[in-house]
C-alpha positions, 0 to 999 in steps of 0.5 A, a space after each residue: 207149100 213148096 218149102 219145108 224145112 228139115 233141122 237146119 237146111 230148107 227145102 223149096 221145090 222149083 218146077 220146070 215141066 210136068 206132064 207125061 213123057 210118051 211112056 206107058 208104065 211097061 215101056 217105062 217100067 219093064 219088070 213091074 207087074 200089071 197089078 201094080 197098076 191096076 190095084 194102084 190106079 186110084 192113088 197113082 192117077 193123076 200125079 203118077 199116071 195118066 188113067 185115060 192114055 195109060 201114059 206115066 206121068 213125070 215131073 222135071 223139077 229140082 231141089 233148092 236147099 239153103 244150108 249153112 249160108 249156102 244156096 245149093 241147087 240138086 240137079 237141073 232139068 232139061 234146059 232150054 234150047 238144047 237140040 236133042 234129037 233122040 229125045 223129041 219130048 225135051 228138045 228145044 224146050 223154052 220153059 220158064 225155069 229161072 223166071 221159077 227160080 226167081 220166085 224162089 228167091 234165087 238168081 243164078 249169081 246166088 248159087 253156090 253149088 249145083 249138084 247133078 246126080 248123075 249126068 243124064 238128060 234131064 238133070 244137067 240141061 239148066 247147067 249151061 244157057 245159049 249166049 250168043 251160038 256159046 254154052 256158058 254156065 248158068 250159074 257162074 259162080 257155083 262149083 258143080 259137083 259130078 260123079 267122075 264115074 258119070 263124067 268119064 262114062 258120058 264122055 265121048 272121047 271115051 267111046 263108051 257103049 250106054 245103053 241109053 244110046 244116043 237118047 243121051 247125045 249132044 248132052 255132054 257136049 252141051 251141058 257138061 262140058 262147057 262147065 268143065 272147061 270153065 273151071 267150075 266142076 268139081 268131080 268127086 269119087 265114093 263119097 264127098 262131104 259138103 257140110 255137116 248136115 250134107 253128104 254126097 255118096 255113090 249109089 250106082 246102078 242107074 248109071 255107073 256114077 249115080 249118087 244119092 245126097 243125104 240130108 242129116 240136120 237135128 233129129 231131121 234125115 231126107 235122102 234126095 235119090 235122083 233117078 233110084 226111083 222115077 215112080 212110087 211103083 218101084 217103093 212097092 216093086 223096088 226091083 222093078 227097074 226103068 227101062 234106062 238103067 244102065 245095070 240092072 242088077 246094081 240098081 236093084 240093089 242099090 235101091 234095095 239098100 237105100 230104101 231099107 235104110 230110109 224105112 228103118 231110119 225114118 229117112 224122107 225119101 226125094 226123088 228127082 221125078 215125082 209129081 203129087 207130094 213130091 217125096 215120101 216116108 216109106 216102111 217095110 213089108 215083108 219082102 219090099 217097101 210100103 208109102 207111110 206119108 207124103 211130104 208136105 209139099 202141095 201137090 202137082 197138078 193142083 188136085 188131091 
């Protein structure tokens, strides 16, 4: 099953690439500690990591929701085509992204809003598609919802020293801004209410406008945390940052502050990047975070 329904609001999986992305879990995960690992290899393999290369392993997928008569779509990938020459593993990519959405039941003329979390690579790539030698939005009657924060931070013009580098570059230009110049963004700031079941609010730390969208339909609560979390290892270890968080100390926190909501909620927790189940309810323990249950999403790959 790739679709559950919370209260009102359905919630289909669309995939793009799974596999592992050329990090071993200390590159990736600095602050995590060796035991984590070793203790976890029997449930973290082979959704989360790769025991034989020791490499992570990561999903690139975004969430499809259908809520009050609109067809919503939480980030969207990497894309195709798109040259990116500090990140090898997503450059011209050529994936069958739409042909998944389609399956799906969604055309890019379908779509309402597209919501990016923040503005990173691998969540605005299918934002704009390759007509001709013009990047033109994907989804032409959709409004784009961006964290100004995120817009004003990634834009050139502005001269901003990410730590991410330039593992980030040519993505404004080709992702980002050609939507913009169309008319179809929409920057919100703190916090942005799309319906009664669907609200956006700012949850920075990854990068200076991250956000997280928190689903609250009946007696039904989901929070979709982009890149708070890019493995379970930081439910257990949530200080353990990526090594891709812009600051450190405010990701902690935010994640902190989330993850003790969703545990003292009942909330179901949907990052952007997990294979297996894909999201998860999470309780306490003592000082951090323990994995309750995984959602009823089949599993990626097809095992367990």
């Amino acid at each position: 099953m790739e679709q559950i329904t919370l209260g009102n609001v359905s919630v289909t999986r669309v995939w793009e690439y799974y596999g592992p992305v050329g990090m071993r879990p200390h590159a990736f995960f600095p602050e995590s500690s060796q035991e984590v690992w070793e203790d976890g290899v029997h449930w973290l393999a082979p959704h989360f990591l790769d025991s034989e290369t020791n490499v992570v392993n990561s999903a690139i997928q975004t969430w499809l929701l259908r809520s009050q008569g609109k067809t919503i779509l939480v980030d969207t990938g990497v894309g195709n085509h798109k040259e990116r020459p500090y990140a090898p593993v997503w450059s011209h990519l050529k994936t069958n992204f739409l042909d998944n959405l389609a399956r799906a039941g969604v055309q890019p003329e379908d779509v309402d809003i597209v919501i990016n979390t923040h503005l990173h690579i691998d969540h605005v790539g299918w934002n704009t598609y390759l007509d001709g030698r013009r990047w033109v939005p994907t989804f032409p009657n959709a409004t784009y919802l961006m964290p100004k924060d995120d817009f004003d931070f990634w834009n050139p013009e502005n001269n901003h020293k990410p730590l991410f580098g330039r593992g980030n570059q040519n993505v404004f230009e080709d992702s980002v801004a050609p939507v913009h110049a169309a008319g179809r963004t929409l920057l919100w700031e703190n916090s942005h209410q799309i319906d009664s079941d669907l609200r956006l609010d700012a949850a920075p730390g990854h990068t200076p406008g991250s956000s997280v969208l928190t689903l609250t339909s009946g007696t039904d609560r989901a929070v979709f945390v982009g890149d708070m979390l890019h493995n379970p290892v930081q439910i257990l270890e949530p200080d353990a940052n990526s090594c891709f968080c812009e600051d450190p100390a405010g990701a902690r926190a935010t994640r902190r502050k989330v993850l003790g909501w969703a545990a003292d909620n009942n909330v179901l927790v949907i990052p952007a990047h997990l294979g297996g189940h894909g999201a998860a309810e999470i309780t306490r323990r003592d000082n951090t975070f323990d994995i309750k249950g995984w959602a009823p999403f089949a599993p990626y790959p097809e095992q367990g």
